[in-house]
N, C-alpha and C positions, 0 to 999 in steps of 0.2 A: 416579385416573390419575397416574401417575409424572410426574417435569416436565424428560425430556429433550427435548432438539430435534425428534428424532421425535414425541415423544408432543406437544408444542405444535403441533406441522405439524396433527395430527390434534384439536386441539382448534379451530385456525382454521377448519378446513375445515368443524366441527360449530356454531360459534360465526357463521360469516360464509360462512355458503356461497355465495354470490351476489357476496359484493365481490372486486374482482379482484387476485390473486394477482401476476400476469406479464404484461406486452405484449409481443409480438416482433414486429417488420416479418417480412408472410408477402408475397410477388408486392408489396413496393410498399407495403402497408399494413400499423398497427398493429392484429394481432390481438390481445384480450383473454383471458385464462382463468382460471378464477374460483377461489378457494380449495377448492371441491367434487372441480372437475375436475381442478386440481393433484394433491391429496388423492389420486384416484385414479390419475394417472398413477404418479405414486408409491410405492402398492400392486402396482401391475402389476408396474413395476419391480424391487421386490423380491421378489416371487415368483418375479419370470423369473429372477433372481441365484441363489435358491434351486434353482430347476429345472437350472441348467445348474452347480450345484456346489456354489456358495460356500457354504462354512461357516461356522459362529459364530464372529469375529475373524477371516473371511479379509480378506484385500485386495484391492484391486480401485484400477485405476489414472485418472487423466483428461486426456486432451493432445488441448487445443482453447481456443478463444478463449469468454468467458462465449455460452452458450447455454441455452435450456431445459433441454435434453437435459445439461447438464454438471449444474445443478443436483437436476435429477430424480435423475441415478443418483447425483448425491451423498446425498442426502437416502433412495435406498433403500437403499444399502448399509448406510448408519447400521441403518437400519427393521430391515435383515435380521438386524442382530447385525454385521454387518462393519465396515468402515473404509476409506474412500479416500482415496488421496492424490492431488494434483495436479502435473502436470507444468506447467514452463513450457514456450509452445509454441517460444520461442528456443533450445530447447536441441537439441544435435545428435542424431543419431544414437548417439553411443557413451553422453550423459548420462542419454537415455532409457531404455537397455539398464541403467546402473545403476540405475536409479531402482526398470526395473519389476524387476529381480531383485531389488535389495536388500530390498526392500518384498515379494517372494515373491507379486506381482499374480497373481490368478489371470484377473480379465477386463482389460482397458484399452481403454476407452472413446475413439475421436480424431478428427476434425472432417470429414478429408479426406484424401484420398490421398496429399498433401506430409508430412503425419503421420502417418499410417500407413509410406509408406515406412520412416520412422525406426525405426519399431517392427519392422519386418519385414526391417530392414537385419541383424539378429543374433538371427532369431526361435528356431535352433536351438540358441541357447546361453539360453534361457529356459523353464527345463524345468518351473518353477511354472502356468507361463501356459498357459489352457485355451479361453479365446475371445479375440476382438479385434471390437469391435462398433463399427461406422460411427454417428456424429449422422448424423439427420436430412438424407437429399439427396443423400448419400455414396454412390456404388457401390464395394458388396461384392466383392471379390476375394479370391481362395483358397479352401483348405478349410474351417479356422478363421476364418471373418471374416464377421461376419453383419450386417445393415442393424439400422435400429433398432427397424425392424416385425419382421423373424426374433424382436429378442430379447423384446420387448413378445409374442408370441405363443405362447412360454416359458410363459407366467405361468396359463397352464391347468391344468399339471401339477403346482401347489400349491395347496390350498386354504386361505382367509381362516384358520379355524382355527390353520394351521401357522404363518402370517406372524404370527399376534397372541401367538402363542407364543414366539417370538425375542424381537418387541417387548418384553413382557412379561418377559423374560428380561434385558433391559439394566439395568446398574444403573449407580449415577452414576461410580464407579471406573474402569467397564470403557471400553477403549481405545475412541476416537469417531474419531478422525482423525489422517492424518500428515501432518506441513508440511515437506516437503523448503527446507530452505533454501538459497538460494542464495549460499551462503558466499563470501567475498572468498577463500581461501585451500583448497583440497586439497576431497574431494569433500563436494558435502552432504549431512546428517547429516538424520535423520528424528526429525522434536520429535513426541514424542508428547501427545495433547490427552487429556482424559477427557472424557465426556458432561457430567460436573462441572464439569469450567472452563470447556466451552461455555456450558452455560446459564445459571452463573453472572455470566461476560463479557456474555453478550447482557443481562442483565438490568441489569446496571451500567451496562453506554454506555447502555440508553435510559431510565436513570433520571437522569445527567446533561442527558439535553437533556430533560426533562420530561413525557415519556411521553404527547405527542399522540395524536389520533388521526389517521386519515387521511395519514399522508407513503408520498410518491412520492421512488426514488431511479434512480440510471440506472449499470447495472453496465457495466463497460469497462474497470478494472483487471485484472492476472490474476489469477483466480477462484483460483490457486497461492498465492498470498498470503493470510497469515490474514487481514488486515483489510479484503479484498475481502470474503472468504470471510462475516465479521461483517455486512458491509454487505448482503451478496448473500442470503445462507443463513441465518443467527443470528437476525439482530434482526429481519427480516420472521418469521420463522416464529414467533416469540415476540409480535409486535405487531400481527401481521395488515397490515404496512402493500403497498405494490405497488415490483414491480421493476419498471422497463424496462430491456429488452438493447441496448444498445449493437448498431448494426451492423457496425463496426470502431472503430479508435481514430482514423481519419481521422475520421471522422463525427459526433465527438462533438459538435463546435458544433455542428451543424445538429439529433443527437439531441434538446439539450440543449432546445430550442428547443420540439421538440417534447412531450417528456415534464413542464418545468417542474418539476423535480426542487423537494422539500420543507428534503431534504438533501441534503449532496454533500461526500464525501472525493474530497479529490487531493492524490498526493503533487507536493512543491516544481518537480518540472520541468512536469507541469502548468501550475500557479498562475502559472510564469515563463512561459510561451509566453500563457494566456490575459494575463496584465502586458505582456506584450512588444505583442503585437495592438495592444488597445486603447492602449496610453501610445501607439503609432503613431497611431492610429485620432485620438484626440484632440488630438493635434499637432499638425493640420490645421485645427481649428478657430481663426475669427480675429475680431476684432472684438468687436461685441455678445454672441456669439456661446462667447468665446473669455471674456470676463470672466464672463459668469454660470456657464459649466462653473467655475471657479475660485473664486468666490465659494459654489456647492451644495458642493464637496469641500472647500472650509474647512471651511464647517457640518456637514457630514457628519464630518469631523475631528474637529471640537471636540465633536458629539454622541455617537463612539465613544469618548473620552478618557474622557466621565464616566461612562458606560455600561460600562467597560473596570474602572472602580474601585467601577461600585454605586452611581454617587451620583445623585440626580432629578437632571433638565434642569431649566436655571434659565426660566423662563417666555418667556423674550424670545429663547433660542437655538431651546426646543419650535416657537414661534411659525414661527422661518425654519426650520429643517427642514422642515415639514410644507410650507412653501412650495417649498422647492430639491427636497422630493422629485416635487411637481407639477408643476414646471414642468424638471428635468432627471432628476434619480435615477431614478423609475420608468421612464423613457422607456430609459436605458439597461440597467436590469438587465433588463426586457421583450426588451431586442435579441438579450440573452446569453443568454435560458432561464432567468433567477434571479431573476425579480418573485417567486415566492414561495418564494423560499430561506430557511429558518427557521435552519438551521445549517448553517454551514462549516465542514471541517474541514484539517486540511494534517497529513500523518505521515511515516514512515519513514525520513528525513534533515531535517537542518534545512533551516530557510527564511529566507531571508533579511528581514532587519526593514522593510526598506524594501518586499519587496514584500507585507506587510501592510498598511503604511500607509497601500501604493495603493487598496488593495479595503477599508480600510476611510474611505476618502478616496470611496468609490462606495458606501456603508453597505451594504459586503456583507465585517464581520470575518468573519476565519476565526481560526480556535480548532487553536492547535498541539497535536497531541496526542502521547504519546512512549509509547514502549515495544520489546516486541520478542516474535517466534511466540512463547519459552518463557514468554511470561506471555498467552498470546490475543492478544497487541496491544498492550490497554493499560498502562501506571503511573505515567500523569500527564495530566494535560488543563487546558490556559485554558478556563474557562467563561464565559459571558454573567455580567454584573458580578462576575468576577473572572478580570481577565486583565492579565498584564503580559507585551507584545510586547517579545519576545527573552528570557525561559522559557518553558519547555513545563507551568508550573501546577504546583497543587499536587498531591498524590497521587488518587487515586479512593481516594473511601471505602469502607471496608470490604476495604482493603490495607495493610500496613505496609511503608514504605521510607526507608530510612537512608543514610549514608553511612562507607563504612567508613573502618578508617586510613589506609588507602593513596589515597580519593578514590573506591574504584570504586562505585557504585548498587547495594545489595543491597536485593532486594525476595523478602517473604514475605506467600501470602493464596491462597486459593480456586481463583485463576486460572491459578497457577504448576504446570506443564506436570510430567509424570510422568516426563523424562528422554529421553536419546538410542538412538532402536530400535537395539538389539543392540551400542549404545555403553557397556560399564556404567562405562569411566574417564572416558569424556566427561561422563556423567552424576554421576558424582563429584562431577567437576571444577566442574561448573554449581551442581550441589544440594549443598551444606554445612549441615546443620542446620536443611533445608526455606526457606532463603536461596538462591535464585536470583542466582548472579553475572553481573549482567549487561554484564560489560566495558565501560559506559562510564563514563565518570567527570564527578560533578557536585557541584555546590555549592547552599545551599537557603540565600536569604535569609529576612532578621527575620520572614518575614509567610508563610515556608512554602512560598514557589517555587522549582518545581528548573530550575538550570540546568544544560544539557549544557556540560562543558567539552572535552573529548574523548573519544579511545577510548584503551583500555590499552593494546591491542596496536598502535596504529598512533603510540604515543608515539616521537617522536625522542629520540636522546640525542644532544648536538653531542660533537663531539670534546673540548670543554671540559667534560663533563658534566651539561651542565644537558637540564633532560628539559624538553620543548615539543611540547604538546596539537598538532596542524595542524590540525583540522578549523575552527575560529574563525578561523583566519587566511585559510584559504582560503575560507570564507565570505564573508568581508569584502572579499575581491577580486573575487567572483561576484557582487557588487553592483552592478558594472559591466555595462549592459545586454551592451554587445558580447561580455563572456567567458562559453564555455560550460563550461566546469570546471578549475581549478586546483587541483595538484598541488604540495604543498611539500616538498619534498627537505632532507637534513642529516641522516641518521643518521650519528654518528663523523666529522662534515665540521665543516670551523671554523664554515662558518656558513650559512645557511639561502637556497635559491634556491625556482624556481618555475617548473612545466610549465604552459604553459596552451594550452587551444583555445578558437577562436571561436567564438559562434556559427553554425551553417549559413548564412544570410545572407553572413556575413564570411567564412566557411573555405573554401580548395579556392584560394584565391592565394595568391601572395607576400606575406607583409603590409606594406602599406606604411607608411612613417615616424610618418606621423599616427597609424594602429594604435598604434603601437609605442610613440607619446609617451604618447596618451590613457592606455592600462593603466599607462606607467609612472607618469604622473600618478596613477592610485589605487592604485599601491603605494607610492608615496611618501606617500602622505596616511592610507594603513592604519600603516605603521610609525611614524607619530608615539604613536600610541595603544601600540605594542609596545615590549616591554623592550629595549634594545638586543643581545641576543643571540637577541632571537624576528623580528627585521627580517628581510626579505628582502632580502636583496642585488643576484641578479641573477636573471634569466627569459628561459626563451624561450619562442616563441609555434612550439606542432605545425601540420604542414600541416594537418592535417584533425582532424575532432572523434572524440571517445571515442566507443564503439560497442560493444552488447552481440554482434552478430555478429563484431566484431573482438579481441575478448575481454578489454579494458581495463575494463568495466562489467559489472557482473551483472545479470540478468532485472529486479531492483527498482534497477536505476540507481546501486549503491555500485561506487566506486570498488575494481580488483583492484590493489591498489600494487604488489605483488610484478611484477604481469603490467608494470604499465606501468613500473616501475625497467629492467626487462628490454630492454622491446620499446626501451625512448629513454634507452638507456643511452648513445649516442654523444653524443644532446644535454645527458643531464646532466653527463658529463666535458669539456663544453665549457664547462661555465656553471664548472666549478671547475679550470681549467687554470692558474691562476696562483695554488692552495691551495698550492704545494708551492714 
């Protein structure tokens, strides 16, 4: 048997029929279904895609929050010979029209009627598009638009034969999926993946965390995301291990609770709200009470320090560990759903150092991992004894990545994506010599870890010349529980200011003085560490926080500079009225 994603789906389901695939909350409760039954919803699926058209390399679209039904018709288009891409569900009306035209979707799979609309807001200018198929519980409206049982009942009118023939027909080259990025700048581009880079990727992360058996993970990121997509799709289908679906994204602590996830990726705003909770939660405690929490999170400190570099526990620290985890650690990762969290991970933007040091202050490190869609995900990761908080690790093995003249991260190997659908200068532009440019720029110390210093395109140049990375500086102010994102300004300006919003908690007033001292107190305390030309000068504090529906953030929470120079361009000519 070949060793795509498909063909692995199909070896689980022959290999573990009985162990379970998926839970989803049905009426209130977690239903189970087993790798057999997957197995076959899955077949269904792709023969229904067969019966109602879809060709070998068609596409086929998906806009809805993770569900069963998202990953099933993910996993049959694959089956069929086809390719899906996913939508995010934030996006409007007219992104969606691009997405499924550009992609020439011939089905688009979406949750609910709020989604749908979208779809059907410019359905006559989508002349590729042949159905539109309701998840699970959705009523069907119009001509073209069929429930999930219409398209499941499709699958008569092919026989086993014809689907094993497609199968059978995939080779590791041929196109497997498209990741619409959510670009900071003009529309997203459509990274195209092989069956190649997938199963290669999947086999690489879970040969990092050492290839258990038995992990439970719990999907809730957008399944639009490769590294949902890895989590959700890839590495179960390769390992046999179990999803649970997220009910919403409010839900997760209470999911989290439930499911007792093995692993668990979250990107940085995540990890900042579960830090934020608990540092609250704990704050509260006083007395006897209030010194043994501080006395386990030393130990638990000093036990990630050594564990962080490889080295054995010295017998008398082993000793209190094992004590601080019985008498407080377990009690609290039990609270949170993370007693048997085996690996943590945090991606897609940095994280701030400090709030590693909290979760590994509660012996729950997490492992930064870097990368980006045109490579799967990954091109670097801290591991269990080898990890240094504030890089994102050495490379994954069985990759090669450098650093070129100019600073930027060039990576070549297996995983690196076949280029931009129907972009062939974009794709140039990316692939040089099977080099993936990956526009951010870092530096690898004596021992092999990379660090991000920033991104190419969003380099300042001050009026003086000097070019300054901002992502590190506005990091270091984000360290500040109360700020929810800072923005550093100074292209062609003498010298360097600063947008910042609060957190929700804080935002939606006027900020008061104390506000006002507390931040400027940690920008005064971040600039001792800066060049005197990379300081911040001055900042003002926005009424209200960044927002993917207000268009200052994208679906994956990066910052749109262009949008927010634009939208707070009176407050930035206020911070430099006296440059002139």
């Amino acid at each position: 048997m070949k060793d795509t994603i498909p063909h692995r789906l199909l070896r689980q389901a022959a290999q573990k029929p009985s162990t379970i695939a998926y839970e989803a909350k049905v009426s209130g409760r977690w239903q189970p279904t087993t790798w057999r039954a997957f197995a076959d919803q899955v077949r269904t699926c792709a023969k229904a895609l067969m019966a109602i058209g879809l060709p070998r390399g068609g596409k086929v679209t998906i806009l809805g929050f993770n569900r069963p039904e998202w990953v099933i018709f993910d996993h049959a288009a694959m089956m069929a010979g086809g390719c899906p891409a996913g939508i995010y569900t934030t996006c409007s009306a007219d992104e969606v029209h691009y997405i499924v035209h550009h992609s020439e979707s011939r089905v688009v799979l979406v949750e609910n009627a709020e989604q749908l609309a979208k779809v059907k807001a410019k359905r006559d200018q989508l002349p590729h598009l042949k159905a539109i198929v309701m998840m699970r519980g959705a009523t069907a409206t119009g001509g073209d638009v069929l429930t999930w049982d219409d398209l499941m009942a499709k699958a008569d009118g092919v026989t086993d034969a014809e689907l094993d023939a497609r199968l059978d027909a995939i080779e590791q080259a041929d196109l497997a999926t498209l990741i619409y990025t959510s670009g900071t700048t003009g529309p997203p581009k459509g990274v195209m993946l092989s069956h190649g880079n997938l199963s290669w990727t999947a086999h690489a992360l879970i040969d990092l965390g050492g290839r258990p058996d038995g992990d439970v993970s719990l999907s809730y990121l957008p399944l639009s995301h490769i590294a949902e997509q890895m989590c959700t799709i890839h590495m179960p289908a390769t390992t046999g291990s179990t999803v649970y679906f997220a009910e919403s994204i409010e839900k997760v602590p209470e999911n989290l609770k439930d499911c007792r996830p093995t692993v668990f990726f979250g990107v940085p705003r995540i990890w900042e709200k579960f830090h934020a909770a608990m540092a609250a939660k704990m704050s509260q405690a006083t007395g006897v009470k209030k010194r043994l929490l501080d006395w386990a999170r030393s130990v638990c400190a000093q036990v990630n320090a050594h564990r962080d570099r490889g080295e054995p526990l010295p017998k008398r620290l082993e000793l209190q560990y094992r004590l601080a985890d019985k008498l407080v650690i377990s009690k609290i990762k039990q609270a949170i759903g993370f007693d048997r969290a085996r690996e943590l991970y945090s991606g897609a933007a940095p994280i701030a150092p400090d709030v590693l040091s909290f979760f590994a202050s509660l012996d729950l490190p997490i492992h930064e991992i870097y990368g980006q869609s045109e490579d799967c995900g990954p091109t670097s990761c801290n591991l269990q004894g080898k990890t240094k908080i504030g890089t994102v690790g050495p490379p994954i093995p069985g990759i090669e990545v450098k650093i070129a003249d100019d600073g930027e991260i060039v990576v070549r190997g297996p995983h690196v994506f076949l280029g931009y659908y129907k972009e062939p200068e974009a794709t140039a532009e990316a692939l040089r010599d099977g080099w993936l440019q990956t526009g951010d720029l870092g530096a690898f110390d004596k021992d092999g870890f990379l660090s991000i210093t920033g991104r190419k395109k969003e380099i300042i140049i001050t009026a003086g010349g000097k070019n300054i990375a901002p992502k590190n500086i506005e990091a270091a102010i984000k360290e500040l529980p109360l700020v929810g994102e800072a923005v550093v300004i100074g292209d062609r300006r003498k010298y360097l200011t600063a947008l910042v919003t609060l957190e929700p908690t804080a935002a939606g007033t006027v900020p008061s003085e104390q506000v006002r001292s507390t931040i400027q107190s940690k920008i005064d305390e971040v600039n001792k560490s800066l060049a005197r030309v990379e300081q911040v000068k001055k900042f003002a504090i926005l009424e209200r926080p960044f927002g993917i529906d207000t268009g200052e953030l994208t679906p994956t929470m990066k910052l749109k500079r262009k949008v927010i120079a634009q939208k707070y361009a009176r407050e930035i000519e206020a911070m430099y009225a006296d440059e002139n």
